[in-house]
PyMOL Python script that loads the backbone (N, CA, C, O; Angstrom):
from pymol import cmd

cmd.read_pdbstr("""\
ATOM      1  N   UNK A   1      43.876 -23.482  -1.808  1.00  0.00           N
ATOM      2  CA  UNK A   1      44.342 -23.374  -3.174  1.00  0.00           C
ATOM      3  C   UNK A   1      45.796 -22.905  -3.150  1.00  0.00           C
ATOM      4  O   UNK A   1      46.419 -22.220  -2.340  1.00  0.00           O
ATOM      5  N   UNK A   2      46.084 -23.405  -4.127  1.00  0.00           N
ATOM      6  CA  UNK A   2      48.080 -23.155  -3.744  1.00  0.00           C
ATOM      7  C   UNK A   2      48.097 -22.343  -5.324  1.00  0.00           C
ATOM      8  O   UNK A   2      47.829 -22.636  -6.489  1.00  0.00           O
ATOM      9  N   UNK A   3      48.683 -20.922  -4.401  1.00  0.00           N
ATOM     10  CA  UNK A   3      48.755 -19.846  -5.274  1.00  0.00           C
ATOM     11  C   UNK A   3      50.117 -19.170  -5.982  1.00  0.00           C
ATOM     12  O   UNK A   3      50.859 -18.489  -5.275  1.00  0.00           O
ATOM     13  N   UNK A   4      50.416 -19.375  -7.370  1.00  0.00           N
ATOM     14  CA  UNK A   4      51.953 -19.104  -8.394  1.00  0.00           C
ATOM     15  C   UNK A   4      51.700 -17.931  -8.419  1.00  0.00           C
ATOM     16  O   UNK A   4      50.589 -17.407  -8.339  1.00  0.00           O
ATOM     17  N   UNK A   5      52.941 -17.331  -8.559  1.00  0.00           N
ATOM     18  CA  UNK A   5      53.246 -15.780  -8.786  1.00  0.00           C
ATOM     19  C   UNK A   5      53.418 -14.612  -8.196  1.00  0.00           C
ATOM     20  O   UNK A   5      53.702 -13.525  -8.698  1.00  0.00           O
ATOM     21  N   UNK A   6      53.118 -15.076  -6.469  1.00  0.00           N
ATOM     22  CA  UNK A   6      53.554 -14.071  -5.741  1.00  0.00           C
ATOM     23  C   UNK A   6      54.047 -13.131  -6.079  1.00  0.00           C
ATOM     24  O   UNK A   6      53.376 -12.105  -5.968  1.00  0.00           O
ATOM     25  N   UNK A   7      55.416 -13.025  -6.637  1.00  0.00           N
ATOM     26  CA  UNK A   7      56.677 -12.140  -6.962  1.00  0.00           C
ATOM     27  C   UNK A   7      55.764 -11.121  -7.980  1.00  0.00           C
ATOM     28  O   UNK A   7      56.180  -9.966  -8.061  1.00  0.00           O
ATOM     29  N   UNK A   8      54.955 -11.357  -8.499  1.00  0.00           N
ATOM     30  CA  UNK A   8      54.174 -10.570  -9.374  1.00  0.00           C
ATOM     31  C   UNK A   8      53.754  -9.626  -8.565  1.00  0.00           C
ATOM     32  O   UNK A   8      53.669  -8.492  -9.036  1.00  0.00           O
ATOM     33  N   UNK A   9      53.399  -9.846  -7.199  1.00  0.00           N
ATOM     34  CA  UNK A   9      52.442  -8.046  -6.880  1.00  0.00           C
ATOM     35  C   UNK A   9      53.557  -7.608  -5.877  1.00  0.00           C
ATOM     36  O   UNK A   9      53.261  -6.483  -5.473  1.00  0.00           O
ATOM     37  N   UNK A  10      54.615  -8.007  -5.365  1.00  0.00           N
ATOM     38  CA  UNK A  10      55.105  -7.484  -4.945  1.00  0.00           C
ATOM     39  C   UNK A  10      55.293  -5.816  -4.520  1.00  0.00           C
ATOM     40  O   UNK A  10      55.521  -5.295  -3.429  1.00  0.00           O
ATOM     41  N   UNK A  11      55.113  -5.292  -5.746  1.00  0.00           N
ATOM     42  CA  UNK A  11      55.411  -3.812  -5.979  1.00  0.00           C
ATOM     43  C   UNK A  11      54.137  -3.642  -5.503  1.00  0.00           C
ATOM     44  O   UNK A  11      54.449  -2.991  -4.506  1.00  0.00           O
ATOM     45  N   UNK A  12      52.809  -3.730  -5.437  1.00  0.00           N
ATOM     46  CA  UNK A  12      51.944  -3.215  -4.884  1.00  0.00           C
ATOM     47  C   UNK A  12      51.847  -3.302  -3.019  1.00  0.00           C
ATOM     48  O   UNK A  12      51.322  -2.427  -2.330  1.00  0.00           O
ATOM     49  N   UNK A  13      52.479  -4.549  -2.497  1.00  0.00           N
ATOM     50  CA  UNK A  13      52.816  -4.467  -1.469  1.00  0.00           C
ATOM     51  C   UNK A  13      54.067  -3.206  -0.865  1.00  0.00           C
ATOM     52  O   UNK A  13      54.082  -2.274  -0.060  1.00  0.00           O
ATOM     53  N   UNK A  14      54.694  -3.644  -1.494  1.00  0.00           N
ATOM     54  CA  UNK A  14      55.796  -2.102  -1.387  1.00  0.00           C
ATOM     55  C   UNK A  14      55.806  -1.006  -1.123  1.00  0.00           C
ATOM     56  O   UNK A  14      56.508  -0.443  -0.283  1.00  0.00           O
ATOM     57  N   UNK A  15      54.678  -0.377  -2.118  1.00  0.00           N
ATOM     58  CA  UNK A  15      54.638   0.935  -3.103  1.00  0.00           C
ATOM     59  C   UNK A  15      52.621   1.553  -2.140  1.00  0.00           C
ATOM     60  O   UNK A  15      52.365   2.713  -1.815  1.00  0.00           O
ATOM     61  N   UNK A  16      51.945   0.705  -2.016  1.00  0.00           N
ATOM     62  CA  UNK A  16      50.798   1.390  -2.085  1.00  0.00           C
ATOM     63  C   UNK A  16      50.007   0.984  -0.811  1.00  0.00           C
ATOM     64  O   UNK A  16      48.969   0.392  -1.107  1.00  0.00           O
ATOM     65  N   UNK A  17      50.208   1.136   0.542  1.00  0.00           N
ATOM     66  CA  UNK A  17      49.771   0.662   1.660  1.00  0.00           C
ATOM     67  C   UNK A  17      48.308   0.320   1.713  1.00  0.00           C
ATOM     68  O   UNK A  17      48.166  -0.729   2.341  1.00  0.00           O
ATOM     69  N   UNK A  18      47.185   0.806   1.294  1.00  0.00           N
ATOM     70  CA  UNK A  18      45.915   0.938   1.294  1.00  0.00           C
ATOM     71  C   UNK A  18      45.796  -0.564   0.378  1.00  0.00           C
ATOM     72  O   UNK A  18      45.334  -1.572   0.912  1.00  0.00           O
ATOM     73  N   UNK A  19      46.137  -0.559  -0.641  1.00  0.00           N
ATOM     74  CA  UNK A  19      46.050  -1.326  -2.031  1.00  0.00           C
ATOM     75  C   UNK A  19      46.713  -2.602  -1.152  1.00  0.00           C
ATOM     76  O   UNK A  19      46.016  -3.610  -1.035  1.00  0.00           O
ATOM     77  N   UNK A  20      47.637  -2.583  -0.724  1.00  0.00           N
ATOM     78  CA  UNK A  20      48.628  -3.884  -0.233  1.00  0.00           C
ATOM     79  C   UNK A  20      48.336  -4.767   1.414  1.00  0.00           C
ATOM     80  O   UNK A  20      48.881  -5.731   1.950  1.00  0.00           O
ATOM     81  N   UNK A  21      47.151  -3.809   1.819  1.00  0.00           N
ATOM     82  CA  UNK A  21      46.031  -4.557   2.618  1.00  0.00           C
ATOM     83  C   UNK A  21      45.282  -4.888   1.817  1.00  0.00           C
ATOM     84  O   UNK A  21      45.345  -6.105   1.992  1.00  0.00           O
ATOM     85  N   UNK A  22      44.769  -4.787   1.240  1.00  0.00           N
ATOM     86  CA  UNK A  22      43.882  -5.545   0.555  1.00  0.00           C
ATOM     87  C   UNK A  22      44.620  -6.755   0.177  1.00  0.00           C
ATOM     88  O   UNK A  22      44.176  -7.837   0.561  1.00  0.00           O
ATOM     89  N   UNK A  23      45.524  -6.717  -0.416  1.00  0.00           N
ATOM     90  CA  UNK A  23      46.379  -7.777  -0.921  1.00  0.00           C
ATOM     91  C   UNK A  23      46.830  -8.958  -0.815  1.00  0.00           C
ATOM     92  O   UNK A  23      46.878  -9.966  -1.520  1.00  0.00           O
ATOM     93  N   UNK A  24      47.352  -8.449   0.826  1.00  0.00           N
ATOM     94  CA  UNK A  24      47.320  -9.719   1.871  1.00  0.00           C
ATOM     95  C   UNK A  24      45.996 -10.273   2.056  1.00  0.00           C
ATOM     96  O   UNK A  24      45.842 -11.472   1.824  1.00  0.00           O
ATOM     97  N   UNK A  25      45.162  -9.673   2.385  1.00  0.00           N
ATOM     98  CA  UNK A  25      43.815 -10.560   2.481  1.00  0.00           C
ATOM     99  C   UNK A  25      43.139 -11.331   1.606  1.00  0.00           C
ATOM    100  O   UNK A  25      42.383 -12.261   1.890  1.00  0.00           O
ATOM    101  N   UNK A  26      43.510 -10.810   0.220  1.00  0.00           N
ATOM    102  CA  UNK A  26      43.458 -11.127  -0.892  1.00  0.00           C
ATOM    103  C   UNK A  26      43.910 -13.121  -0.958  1.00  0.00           C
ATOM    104  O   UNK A  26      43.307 -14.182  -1.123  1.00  0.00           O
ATOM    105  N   UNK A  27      45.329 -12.640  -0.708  1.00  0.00           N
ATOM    106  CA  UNK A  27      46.090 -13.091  -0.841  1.00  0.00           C
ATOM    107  C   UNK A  27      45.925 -14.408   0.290  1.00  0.00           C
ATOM    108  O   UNK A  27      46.268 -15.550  -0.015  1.00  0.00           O
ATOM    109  N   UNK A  28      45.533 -14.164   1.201  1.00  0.00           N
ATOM    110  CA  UNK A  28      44.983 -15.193   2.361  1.00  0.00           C
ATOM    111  C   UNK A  28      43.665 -15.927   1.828  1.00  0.00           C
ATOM    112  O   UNK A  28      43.456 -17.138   1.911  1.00  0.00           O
ATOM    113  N   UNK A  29      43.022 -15.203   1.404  1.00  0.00           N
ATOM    114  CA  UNK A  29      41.527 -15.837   1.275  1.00  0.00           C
ATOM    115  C   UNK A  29      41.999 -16.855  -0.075  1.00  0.00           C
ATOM    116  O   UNK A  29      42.013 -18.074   0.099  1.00  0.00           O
ATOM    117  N   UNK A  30      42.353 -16.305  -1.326  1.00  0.00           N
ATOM    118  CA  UNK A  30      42.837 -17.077  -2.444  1.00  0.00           C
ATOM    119  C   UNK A  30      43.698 -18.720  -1.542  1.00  0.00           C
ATOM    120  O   UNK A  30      43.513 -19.872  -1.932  1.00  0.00           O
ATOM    121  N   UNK A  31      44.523 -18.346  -0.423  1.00  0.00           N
ATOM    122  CA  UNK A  31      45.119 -19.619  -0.492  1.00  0.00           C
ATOM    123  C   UNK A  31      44.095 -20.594   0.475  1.00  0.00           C
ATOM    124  O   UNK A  31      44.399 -21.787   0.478  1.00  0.00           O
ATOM    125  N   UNK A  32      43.434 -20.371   0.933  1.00  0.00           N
ATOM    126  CA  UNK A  32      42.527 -21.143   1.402  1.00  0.00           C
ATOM    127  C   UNK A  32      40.748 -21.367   0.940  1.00  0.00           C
ATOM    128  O   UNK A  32      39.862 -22.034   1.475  1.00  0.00           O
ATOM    129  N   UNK A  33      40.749 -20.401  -0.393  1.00  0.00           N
ATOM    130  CA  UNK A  33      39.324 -20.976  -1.363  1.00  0.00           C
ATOM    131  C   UNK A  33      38.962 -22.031  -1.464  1.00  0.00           C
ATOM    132  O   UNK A  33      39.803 -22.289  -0.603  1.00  0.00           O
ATOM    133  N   UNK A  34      38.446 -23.120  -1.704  1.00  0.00           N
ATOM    134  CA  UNK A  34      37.612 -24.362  -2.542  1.00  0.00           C
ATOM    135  C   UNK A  34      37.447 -24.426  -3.339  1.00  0.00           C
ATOM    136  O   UNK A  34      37.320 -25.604  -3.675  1.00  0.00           O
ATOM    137  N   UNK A  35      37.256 -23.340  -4.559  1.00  0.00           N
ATOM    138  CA  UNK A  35      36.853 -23.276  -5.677  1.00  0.00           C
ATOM    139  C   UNK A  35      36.654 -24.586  -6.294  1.00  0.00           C
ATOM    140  O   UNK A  35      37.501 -25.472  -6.184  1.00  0.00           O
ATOM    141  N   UNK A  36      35.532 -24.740  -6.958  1.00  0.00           N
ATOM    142  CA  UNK A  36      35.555 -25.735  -7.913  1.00  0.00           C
ATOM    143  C   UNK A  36      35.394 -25.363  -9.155  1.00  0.00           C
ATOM    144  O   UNK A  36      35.772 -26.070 -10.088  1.00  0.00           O
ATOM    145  N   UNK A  37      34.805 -24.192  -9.317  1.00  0.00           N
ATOM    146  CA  UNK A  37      34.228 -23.793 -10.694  1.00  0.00           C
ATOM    147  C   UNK A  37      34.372 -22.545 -10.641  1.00  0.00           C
ATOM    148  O   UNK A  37      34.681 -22.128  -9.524  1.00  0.00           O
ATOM    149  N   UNK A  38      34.241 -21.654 -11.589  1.00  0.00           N
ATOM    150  CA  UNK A  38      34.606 -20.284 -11.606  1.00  0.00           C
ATOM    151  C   UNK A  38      33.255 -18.811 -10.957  1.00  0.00           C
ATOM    152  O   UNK A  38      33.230 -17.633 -10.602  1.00  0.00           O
ATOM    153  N   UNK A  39      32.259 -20.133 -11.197  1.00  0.00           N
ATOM    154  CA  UNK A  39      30.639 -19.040 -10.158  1.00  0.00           C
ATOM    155  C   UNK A  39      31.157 -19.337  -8.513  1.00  0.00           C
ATOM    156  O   UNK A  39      30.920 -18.373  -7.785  1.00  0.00           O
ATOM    157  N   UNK A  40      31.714 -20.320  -7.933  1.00  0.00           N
ATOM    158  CA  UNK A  40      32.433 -20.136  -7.072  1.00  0.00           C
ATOM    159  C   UNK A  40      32.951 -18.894  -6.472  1.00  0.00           C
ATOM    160  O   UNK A  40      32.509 -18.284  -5.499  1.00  0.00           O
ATOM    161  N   UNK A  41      34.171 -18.570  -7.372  1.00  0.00           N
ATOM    162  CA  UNK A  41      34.770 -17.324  -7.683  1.00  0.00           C
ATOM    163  C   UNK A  41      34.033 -16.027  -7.917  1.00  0.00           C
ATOM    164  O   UNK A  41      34.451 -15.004  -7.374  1.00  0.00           O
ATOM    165  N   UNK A  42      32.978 -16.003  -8.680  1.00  0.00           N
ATOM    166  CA  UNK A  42      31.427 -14.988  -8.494  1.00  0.00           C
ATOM    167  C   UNK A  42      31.708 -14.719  -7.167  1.00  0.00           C
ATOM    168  O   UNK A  42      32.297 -13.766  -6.658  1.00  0.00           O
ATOM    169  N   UNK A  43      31.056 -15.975  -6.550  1.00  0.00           N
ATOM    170  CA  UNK A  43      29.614 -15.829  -5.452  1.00  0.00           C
ATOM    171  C   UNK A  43      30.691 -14.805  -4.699  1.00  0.00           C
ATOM    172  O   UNK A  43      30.351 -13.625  -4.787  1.00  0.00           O
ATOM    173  N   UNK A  44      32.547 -15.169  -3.614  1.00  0.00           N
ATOM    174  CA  UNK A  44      32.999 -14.814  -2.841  1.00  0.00           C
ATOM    175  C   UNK A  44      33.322 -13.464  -3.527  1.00  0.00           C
ATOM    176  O   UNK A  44      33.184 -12.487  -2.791  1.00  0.00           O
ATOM    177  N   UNK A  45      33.695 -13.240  -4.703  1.00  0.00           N
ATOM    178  CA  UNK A  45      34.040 -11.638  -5.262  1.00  0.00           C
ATOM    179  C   UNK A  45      33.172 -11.124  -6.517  1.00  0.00           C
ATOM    180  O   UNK A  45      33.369 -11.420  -7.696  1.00  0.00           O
ATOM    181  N   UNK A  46      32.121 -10.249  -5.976  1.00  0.00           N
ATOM    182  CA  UNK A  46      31.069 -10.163  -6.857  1.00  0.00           C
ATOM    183  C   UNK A  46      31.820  -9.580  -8.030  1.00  0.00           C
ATOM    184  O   UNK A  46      31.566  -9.892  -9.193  1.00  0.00           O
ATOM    185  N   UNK A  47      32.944  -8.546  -7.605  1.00  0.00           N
ATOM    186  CA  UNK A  47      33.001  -7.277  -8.519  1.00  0.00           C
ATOM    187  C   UNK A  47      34.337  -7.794  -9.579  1.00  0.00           C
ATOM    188  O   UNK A  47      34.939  -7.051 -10.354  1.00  0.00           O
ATOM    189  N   UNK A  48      34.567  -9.108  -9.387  1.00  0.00           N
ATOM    190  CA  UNK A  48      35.852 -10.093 -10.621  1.00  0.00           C
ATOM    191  C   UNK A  48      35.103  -9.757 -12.046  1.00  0.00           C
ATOM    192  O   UNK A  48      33.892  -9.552 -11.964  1.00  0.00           O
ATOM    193  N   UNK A  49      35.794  -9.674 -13.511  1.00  0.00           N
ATOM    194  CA  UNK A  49      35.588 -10.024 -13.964  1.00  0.00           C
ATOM    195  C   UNK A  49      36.144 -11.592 -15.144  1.00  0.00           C
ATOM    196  O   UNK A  49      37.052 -12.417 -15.035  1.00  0.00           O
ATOM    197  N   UNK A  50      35.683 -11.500 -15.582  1.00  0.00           N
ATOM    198  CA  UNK A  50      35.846 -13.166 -16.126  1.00  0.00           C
ATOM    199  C   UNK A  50      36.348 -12.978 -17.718  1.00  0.00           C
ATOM    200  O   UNK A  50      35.649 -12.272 -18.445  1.00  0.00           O
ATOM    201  N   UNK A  51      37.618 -13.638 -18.288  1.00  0.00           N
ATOM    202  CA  UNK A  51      37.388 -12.855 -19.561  1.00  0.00           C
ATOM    203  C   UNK A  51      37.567 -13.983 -20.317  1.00  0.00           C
ATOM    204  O   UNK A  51      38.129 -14.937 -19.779  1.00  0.00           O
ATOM    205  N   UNK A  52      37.061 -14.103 -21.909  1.00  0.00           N
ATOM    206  CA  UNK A  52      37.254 -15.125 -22.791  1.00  0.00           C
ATOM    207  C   UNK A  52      38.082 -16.355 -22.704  1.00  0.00           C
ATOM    208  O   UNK A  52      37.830 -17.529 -22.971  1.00  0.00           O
ATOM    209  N   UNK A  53      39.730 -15.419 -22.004  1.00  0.00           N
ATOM    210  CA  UNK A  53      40.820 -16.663 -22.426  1.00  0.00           C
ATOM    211  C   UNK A  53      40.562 -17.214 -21.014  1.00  0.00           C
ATOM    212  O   UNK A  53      41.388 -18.122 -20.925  1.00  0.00           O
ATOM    213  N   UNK A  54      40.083 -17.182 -20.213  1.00  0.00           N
ATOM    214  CA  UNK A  54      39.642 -18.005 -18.584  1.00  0.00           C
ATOM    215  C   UNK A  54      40.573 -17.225 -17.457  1.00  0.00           C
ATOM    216  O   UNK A  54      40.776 -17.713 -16.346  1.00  0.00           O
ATOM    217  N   UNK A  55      41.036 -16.133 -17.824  1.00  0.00           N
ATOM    218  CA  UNK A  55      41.836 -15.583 -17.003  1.00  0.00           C
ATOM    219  C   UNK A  55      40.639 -14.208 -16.058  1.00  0.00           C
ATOM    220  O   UNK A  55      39.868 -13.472 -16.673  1.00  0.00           O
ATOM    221  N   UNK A  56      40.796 -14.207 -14.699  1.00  0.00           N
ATOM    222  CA  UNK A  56      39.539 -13.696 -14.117  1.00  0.00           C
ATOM    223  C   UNK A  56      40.611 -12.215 -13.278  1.00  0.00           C
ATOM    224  O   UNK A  56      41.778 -12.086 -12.910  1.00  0.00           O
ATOM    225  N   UNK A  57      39.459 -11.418 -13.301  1.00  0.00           N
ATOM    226  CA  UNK A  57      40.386  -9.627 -13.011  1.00  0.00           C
ATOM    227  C   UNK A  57      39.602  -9.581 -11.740  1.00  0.00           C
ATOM    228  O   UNK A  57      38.397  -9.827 -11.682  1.00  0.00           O
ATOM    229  N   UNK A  58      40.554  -9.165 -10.460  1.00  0.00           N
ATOM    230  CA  UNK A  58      40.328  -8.783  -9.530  1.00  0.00           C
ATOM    231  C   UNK A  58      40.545  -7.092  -9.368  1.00  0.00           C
ATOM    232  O   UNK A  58      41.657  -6.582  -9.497  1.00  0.00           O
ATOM    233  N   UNK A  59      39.638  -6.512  -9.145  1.00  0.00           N
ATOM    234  CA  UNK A  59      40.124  -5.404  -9.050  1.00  0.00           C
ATOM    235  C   UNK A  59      40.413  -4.896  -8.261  1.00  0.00           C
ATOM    236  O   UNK A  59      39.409  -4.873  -7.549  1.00  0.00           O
ATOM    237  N   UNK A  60      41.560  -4.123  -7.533  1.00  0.00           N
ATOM    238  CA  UNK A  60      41.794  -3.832  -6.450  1.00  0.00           C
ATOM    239  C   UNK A  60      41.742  -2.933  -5.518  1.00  0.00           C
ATOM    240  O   UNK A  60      42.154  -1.811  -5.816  1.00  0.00           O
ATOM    241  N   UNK A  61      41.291  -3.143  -4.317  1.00  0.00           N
ATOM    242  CA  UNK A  61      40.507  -2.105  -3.567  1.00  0.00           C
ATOM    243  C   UNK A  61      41.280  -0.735  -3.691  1.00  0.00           C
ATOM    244  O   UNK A  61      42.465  -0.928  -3.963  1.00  0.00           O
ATOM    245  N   UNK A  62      40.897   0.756  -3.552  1.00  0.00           N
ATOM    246  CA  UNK A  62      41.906   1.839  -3.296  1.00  0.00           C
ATOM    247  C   UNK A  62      42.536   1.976  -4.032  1.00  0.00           C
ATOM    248  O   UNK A  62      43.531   2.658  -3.784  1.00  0.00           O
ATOM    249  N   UNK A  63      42.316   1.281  -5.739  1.00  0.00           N
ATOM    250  CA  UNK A  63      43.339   1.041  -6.553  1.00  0.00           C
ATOM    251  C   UNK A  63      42.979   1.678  -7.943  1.00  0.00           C
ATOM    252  O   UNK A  63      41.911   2.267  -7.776  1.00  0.00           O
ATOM    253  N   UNK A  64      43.255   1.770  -8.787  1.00  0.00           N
ATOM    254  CA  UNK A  64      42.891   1.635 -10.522  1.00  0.00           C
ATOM    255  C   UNK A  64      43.297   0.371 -10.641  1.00  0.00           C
ATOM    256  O   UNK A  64      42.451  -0.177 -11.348  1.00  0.00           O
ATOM    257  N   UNK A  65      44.196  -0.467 -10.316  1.00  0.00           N
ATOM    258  CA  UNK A  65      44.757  -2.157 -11.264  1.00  0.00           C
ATOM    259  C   UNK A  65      44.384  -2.748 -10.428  1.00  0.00           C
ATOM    260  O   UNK A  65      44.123  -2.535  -9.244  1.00  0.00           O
ATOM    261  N   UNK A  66      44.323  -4.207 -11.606  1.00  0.00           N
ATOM    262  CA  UNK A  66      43.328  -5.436 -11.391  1.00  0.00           C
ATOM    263  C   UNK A  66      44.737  -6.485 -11.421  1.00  0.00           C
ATOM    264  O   UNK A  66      45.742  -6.318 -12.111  1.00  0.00           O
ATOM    265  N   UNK A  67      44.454  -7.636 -10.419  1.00  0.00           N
ATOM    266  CA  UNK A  67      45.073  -8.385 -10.244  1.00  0.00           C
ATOM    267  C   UNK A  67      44.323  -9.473 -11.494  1.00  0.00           C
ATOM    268  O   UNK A  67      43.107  -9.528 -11.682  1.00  0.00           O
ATOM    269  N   UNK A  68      45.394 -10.317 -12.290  1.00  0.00           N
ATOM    270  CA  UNK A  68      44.465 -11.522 -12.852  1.00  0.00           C
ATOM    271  C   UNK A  68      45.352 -12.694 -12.897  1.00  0.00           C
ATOM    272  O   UNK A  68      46.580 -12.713 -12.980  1.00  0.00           O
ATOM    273  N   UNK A  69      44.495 -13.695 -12.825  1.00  0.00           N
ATOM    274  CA  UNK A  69      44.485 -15.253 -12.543  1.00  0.00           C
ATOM    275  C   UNK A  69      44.037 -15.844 -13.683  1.00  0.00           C
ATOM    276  O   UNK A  69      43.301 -15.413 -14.571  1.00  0.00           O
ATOM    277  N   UNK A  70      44.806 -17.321 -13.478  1.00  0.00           N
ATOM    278  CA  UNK A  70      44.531 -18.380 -14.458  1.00  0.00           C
ATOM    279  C   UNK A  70      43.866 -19.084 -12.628  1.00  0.00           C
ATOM    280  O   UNK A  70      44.254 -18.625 -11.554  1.00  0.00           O
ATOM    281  N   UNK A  71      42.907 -20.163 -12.778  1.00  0.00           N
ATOM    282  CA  UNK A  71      42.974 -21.360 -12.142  1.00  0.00           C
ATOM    283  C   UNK A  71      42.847 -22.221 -12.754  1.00  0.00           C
ATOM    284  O   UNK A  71      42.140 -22.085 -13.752  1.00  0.00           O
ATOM    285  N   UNK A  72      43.393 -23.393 -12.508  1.00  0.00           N
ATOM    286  CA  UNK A  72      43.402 -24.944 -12.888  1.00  0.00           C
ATOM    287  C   UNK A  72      42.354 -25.039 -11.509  1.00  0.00           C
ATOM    288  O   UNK A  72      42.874 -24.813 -10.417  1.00  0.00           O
ATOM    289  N   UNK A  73      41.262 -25.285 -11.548  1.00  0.00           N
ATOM    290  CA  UNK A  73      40.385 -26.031 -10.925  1.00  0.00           C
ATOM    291  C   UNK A  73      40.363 -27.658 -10.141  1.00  0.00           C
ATOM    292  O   UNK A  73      40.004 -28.096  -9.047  1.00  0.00           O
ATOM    293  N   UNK A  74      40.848 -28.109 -11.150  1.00  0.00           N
ATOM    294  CA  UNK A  74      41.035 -29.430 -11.143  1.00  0.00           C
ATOM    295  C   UNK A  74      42.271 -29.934  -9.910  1.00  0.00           C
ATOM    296  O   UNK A  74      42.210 -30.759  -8.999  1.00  0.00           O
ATOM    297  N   UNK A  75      43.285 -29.081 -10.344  1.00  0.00           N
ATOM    298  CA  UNK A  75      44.527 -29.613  -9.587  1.00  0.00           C
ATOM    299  C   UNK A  75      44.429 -28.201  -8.432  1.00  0.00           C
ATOM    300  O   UNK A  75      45.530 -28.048  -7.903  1.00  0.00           O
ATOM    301  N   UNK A  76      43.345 -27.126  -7.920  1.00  0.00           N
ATOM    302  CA  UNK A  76      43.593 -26.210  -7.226  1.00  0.00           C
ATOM    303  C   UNK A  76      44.431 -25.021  -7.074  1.00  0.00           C
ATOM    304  O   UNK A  76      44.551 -24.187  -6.177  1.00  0.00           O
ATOM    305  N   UNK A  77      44.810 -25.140  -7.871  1.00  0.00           N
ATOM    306  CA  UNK A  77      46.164 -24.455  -8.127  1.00  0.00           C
ATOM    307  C   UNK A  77      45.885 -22.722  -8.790  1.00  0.00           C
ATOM    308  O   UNK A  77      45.639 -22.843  -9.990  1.00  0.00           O
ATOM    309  N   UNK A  78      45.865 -21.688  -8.500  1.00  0.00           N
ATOM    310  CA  UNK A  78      45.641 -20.239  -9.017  1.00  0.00           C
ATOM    311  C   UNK A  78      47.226 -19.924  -9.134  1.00  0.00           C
ATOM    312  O   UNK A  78      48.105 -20.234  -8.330  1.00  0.00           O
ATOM    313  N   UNK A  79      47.392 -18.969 -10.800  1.00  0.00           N
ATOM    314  CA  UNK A  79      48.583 -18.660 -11.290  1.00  0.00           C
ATOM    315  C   UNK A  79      48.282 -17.231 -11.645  1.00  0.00           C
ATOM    316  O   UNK A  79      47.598 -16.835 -12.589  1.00  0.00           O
ATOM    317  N   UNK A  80      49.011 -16.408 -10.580  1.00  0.00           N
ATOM    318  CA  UNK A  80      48.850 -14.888 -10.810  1.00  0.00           C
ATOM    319  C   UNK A  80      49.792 -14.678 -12.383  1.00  0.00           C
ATOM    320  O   UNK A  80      51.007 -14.865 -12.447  1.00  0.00           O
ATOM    321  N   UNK A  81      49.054 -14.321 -13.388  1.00  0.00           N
ATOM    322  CA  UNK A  81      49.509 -14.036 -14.684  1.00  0.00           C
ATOM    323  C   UNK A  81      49.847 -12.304 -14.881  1.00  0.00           C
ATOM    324  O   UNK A  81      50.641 -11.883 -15.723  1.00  0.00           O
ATOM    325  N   UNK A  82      49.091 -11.449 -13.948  1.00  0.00           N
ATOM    326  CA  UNK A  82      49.877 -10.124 -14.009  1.00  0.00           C
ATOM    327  C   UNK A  82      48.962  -9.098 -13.385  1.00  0.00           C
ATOM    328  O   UNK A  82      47.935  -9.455 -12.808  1.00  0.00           O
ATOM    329  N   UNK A  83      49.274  -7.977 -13.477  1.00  0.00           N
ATOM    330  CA  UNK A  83      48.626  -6.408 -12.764  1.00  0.00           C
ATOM    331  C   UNK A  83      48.693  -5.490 -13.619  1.00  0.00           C
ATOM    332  O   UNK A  83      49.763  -5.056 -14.047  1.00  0.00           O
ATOM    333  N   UNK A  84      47.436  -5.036 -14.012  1.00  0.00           N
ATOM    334  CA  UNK A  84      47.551  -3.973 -15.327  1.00  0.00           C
ATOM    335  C   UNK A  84      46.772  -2.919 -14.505  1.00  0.00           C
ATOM    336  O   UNK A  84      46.523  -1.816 -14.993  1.00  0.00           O
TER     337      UNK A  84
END
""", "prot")
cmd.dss("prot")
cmd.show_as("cartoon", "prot")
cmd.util.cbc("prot")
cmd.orient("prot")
């Protein structure tokens, strides 16, 4: 899966060593997913949640903030939309 927005967590790579392993791995596993559908996304991260507008919260290990995503399914493509 070819993943937009890098530049978005940056600061957690930076700033929070514990949090920014996770990140990379994160960040590895996302670019090589299959996803087709969003129970996909379930099955490999139980603890995501999923919200109305289709944007899904990762929460991050060692952390309080959640990473969240748009995917386009179709074209593979995951768009990091922000870190709250």
């Amino acid at each position: 899966m070819r993943l937009i927005g890098k530049d978005k967590i940056q600061i957690i790579l930076r700033t929070d060593e514990p949090a920014s392993k996770w990140m990379r791995g994160w960040v590895a596993e996302l670019e090589h997913a299959t996803w087709k559908h969003p129970e996909d996304v379930s099955r490999q991260f139980p603890n995501i949640r999923l919200s109305e507008d289709g944007q899904i919260a990762f929460p991050i290990n060692s952390c309080s903030k959640e990473v969240y995503i748009k995917i386009a399914f179709q074209q593979n493509i995951a768009i990091i939309t922000g870190i709250q």
